[in-house]
N, C-alpha and C positions, 0 to 999 in steps of 0.2 A: 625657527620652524624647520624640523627637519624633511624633505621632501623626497628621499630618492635611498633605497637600499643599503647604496655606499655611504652617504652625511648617515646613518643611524648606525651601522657595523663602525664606522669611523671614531663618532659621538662615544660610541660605547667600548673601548678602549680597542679597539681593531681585531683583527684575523682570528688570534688567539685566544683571545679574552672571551670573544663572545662563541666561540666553536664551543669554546671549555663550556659556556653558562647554558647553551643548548645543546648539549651531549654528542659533540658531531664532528666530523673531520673538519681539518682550514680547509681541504678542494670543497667542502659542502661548501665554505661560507663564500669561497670564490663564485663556485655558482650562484648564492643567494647575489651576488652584488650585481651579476652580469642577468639573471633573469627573474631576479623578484623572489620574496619569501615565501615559503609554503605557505598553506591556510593555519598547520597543524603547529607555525611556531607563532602566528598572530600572539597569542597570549603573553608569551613568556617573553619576547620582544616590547609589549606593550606595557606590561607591567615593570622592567627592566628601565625603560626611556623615565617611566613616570616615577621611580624610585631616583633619577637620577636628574630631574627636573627638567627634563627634553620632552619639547612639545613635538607632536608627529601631525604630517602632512594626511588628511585623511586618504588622497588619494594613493598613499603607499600602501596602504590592504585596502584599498575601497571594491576592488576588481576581483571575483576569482581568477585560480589557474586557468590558464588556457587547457590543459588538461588533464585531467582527475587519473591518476593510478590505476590500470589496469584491475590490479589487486590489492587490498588496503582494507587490514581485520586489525578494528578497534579492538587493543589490546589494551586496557584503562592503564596504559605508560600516559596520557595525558589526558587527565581527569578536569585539570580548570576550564571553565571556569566553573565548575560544577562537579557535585560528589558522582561519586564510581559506581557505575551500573549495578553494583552490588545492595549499595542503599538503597537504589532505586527498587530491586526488589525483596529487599528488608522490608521496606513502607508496603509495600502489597503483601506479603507475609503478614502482616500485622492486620491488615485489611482483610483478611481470610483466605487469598489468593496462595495454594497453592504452585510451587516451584516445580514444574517439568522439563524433562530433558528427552529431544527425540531425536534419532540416526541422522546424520549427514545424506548418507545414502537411502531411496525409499525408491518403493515400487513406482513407476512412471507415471500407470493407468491411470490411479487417482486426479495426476495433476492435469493427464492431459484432456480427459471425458469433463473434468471442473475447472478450467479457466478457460480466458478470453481466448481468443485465435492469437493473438501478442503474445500474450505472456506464455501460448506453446511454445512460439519462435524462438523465444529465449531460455529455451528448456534445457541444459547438461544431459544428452539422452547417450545410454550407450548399453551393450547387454554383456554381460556376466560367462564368466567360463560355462555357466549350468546353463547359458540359451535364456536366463531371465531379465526383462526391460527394464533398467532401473535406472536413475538419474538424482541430483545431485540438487536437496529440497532449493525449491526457488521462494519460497515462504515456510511459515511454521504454523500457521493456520492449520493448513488442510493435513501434516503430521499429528498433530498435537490431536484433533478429533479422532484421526485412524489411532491410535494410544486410547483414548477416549472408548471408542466403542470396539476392540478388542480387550479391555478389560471386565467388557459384557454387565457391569456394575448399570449402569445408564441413569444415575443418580444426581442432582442437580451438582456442578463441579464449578468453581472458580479458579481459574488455574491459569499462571503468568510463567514465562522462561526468557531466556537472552539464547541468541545462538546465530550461529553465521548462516546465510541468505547467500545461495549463486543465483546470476541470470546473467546470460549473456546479451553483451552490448558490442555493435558495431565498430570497430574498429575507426579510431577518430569521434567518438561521440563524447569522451568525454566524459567518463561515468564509471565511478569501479564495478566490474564485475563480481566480487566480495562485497558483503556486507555485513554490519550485524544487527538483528531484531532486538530488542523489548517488546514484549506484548502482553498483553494480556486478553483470556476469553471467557462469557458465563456460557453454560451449557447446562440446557436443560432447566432453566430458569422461570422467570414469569412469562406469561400467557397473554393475551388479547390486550385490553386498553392499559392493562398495568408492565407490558412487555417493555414501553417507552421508558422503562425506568432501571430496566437494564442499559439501555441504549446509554443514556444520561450519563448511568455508573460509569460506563466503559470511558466515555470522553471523557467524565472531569477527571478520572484516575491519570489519563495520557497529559492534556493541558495541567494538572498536578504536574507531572514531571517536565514538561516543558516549562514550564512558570519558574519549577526550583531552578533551574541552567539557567537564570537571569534575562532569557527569550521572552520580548517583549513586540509587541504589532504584529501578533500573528493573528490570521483569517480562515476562518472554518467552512469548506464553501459544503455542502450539504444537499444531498439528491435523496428520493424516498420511490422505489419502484413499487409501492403499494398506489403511489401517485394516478401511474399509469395504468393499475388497472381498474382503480377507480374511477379515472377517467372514460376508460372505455365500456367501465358500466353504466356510469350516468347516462352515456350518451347510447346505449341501448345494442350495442356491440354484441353479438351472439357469444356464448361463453368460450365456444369452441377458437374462434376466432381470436378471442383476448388471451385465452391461455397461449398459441400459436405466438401471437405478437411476444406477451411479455418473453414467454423463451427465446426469439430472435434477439429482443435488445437486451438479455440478460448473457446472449452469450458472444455479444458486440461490444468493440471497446468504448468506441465513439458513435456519431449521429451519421459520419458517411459512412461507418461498417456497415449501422442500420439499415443505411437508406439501401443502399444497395441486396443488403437480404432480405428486404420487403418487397422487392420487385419481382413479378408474377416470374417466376423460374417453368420451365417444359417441363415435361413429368418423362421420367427416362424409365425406362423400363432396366430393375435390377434384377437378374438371374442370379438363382441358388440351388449349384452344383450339385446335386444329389451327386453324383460319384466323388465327392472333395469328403476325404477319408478326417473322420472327423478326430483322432488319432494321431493325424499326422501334424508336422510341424513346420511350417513356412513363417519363415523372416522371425522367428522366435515367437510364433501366435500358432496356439491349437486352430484345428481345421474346425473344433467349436466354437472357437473363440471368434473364429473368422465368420464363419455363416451367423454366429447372433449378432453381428456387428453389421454383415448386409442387411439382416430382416430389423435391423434396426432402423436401417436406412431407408427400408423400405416403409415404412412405417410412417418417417418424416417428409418422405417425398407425398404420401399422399393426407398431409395434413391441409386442413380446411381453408379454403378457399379466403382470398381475404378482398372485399370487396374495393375497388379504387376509391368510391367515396369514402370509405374509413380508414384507407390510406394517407389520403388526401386529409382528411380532419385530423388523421393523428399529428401529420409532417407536421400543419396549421400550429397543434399543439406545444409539440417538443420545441420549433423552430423561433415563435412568436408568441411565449407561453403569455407574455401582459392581453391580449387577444382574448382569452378564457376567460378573463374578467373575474366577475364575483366568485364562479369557480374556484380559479387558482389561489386567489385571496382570501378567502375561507379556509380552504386545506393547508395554507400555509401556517394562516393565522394559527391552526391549532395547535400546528406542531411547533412551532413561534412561543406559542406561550409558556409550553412545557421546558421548552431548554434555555429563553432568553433569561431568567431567574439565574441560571448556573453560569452561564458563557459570559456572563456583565462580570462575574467574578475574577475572569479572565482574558478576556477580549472586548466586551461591550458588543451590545446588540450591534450595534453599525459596523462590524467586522465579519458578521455573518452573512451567510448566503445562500440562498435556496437556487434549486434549478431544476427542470424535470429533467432536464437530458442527461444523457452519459456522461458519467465521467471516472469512474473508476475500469482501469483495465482486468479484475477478478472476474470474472463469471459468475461466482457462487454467490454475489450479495443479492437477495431478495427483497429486502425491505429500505429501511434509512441507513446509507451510505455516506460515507464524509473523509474528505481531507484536510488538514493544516496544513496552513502556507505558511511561510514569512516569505510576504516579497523583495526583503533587502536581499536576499536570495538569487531573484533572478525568476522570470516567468517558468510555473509547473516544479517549483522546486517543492514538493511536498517531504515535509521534515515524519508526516503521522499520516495513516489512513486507519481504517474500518469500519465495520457495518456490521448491518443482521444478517446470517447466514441459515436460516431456517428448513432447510431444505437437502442440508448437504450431508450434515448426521446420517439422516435415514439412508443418502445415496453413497456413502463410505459402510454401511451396515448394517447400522440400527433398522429393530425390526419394524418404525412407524416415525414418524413425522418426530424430531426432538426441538424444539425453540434455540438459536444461539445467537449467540453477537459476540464481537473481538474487536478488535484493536491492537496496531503493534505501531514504534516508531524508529526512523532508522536511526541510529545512533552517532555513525561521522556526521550526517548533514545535520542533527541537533547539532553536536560539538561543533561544527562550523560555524550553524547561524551565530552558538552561544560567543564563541573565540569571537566573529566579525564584531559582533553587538559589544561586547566587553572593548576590544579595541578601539572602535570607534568611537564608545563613549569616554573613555579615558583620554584619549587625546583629541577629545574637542574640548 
């Protein structure tokens, strides 16, 4: 049993040998012996020991890196244990999902008016010789709809791409600031109680591809903000007041963002400069652009009053949802029934999981929202996210409310779960 970097570079004929079999200098392999293998040569290490009938200590890849590449754009140089992102969207090709490609660079406004307060933070913002805001896409989502509805078409669309992802990450966290998507989105699709069956498509097409990479005990944990406004209709909530709510925790990442922007706020009185030349141009924003963006504010600051006792019932809810009783069991139940049929395919019912609260850091998702785990991972390491986006069409352009759902998944932290899960089952 080999248990330590050095007994396997050794095992496997030394410095030379195995540099040549992993494409890489001998200073690389020096390092590999003094701090551990990357994740990205698990595989080919793995499959090397087991051709050569060396058994591996699982704790020699059982640990990730201490930490992740700054920058690090999956370039399919290492495709096992699973075929090349290209196949992956051959098969949606095939499945009628057209192939899209959209700019690296895009206007700013979109991302920052449609996501969380987070995911501004981690925006690539910077402005252009011409004085325009523009930043470096942090998803393909909210691209791929502005392509959508500047092609004025507004026609039901199925449409999947691959494309690199920035967001900036804290210095020490551990996490590349590069990425690359897989996604896919329906736009403009089915309607009301038959909508869920887009929803469906979009996940089993993702779990499909997760399944093909050999990626097995993954967990779909699963929130529906139609949840909570149903909630606060049952319970007799004025409408003005639910529409107020649901926009707060739609545009919160978690439960304390929530909590804290539920709290009765002062009402500040905002002035609009009638001499602020609206023509003119400060910080790279028209002096238009400026006063609709106070009277916008002003607008929010004097939204409806939101009582403490349905405060307090909400907290009750989000916090303590088994409390709701036959409620939450009901609502669950139904949407329980609709997707436990596909997910047994792939995970089994007892991997799933419902929650009212927040959990995706996007803003734009309206409706059932969802992430995959694998927790061999490590906690929140989500490999997939998406949801319904119902709302965001129209606020990119379109001239009326469009129906959407998407889905996209990161592709190193698949190829990792897939590398760790192949490794470890090979040498146990």
């Amino acid at each position: 049993m080999l248990t330590s970097p050095k007994e396997i570079i050794d095992a496997l004929g030394g410095t030379k040998k195995v540099a040549e079999m992993l494409g890489v200098g001998a200073s690389a392999i020096s390092n590999y012996r003094r701090d551990g293998f990357p994740a990205a040569k698990y595989y080919a290490l793995a499959k090397a020991c087991e051709a050569s009938g060396l058994a591996i200590d699982e704790s020699v890849f059982g640990s990730p890196p201490a930490a992740a590449p700054r920058h690090f754009r999956y370039d399919g140089a290492i495709t096992a244990p699973f075929a090349s992102p290209d196949s992956f969207l051959r098969d949606l090709d095939q499945a009628g999902y057209r192939q899209v490609e959209t700019p690296i660079l895009q206007p700013s406004d979109p991302f920052i008016n449609r996501m969380g307060a987070e995911m501004q933070r981690r925006l690539y913002r910077f402005t252009d010789p011409g004085g325009e805001e523009l930043c470096l896409r942090p998803d393909l989502t909210i691209p791929t709809v502005l392509d959508y509805v500047r092609a004025g078409r507004l026609e039901e669309a199925r449409l999947c791409y691959q494309g690199t992802a920035f967001r900036y990450q804290p210095r020490g966290a551990g996490k590349p600031e590069e990425f690359t998507q897989i996604g896919l989105e329906i736009i403009n699709g089915k309607t009301g109680d038959a909508a869920i069956e887009d929803d469906i498509e979009v996940l089993e097409k993702l779990l499909t591809i997760i399944q093909a990479t050999g990626v097995r005990n993954c967990e779909v944990h699963m929130n529906d903000f139609d949840w909570l406004t149903d909630y606060l209709k049952d319970n007799n909530v004025a409408d003005a007041a639910a529409r107020e709510i649901r926009r707060k925790m739609i545009s919160t990442k978690n439960l304390n963002d929530f909590r804290s922007l539920m709290q009765p706020q002062p009402k500040r009185e905002t002035k609009i400069y009638s001499s602020l030349d609206t023509d003119s141009t400060i910080a790279g924003r028209s002096g238009a652009d400026i006063i609709a963006r106070m009277q916008k504010k002003q607008a929010r600051d004097a939204s409806p009053e939101i009582s403490d006792e349905t405060r307090d019932r909400l907290f009750a809810f989000l916090e303590k949802p088994a409390e709701a009783g036959d409620w939450l069991e009901r609502r669950t139940k139904e949407l329980a029934d609709k997707l436990i049929p596909v997910l047994n395919k792939f995970v089994g019912a007892e991997r799933m999981h419902f929650a009212p609260s927040i959990s995706t850091p996007m803003a734009y998702y309206t409706g059932l929202s969802f992430e995959i785990h694998v927790p061999a991972l490590g906690p929140r390491k989500v490999i997939a996210s998406g949801g319904r986006y119902d709302d965001l069409v129209e606020s990119l352009g379109a001239p009326h409310q469009i129906p959407a759902v998407g889905g996209a998944i990161a592709l190193e932290r698949l190829h990792e779960a897939a590398t760790r899960q192949t490794t470890l089952g090979n040498a146990s």
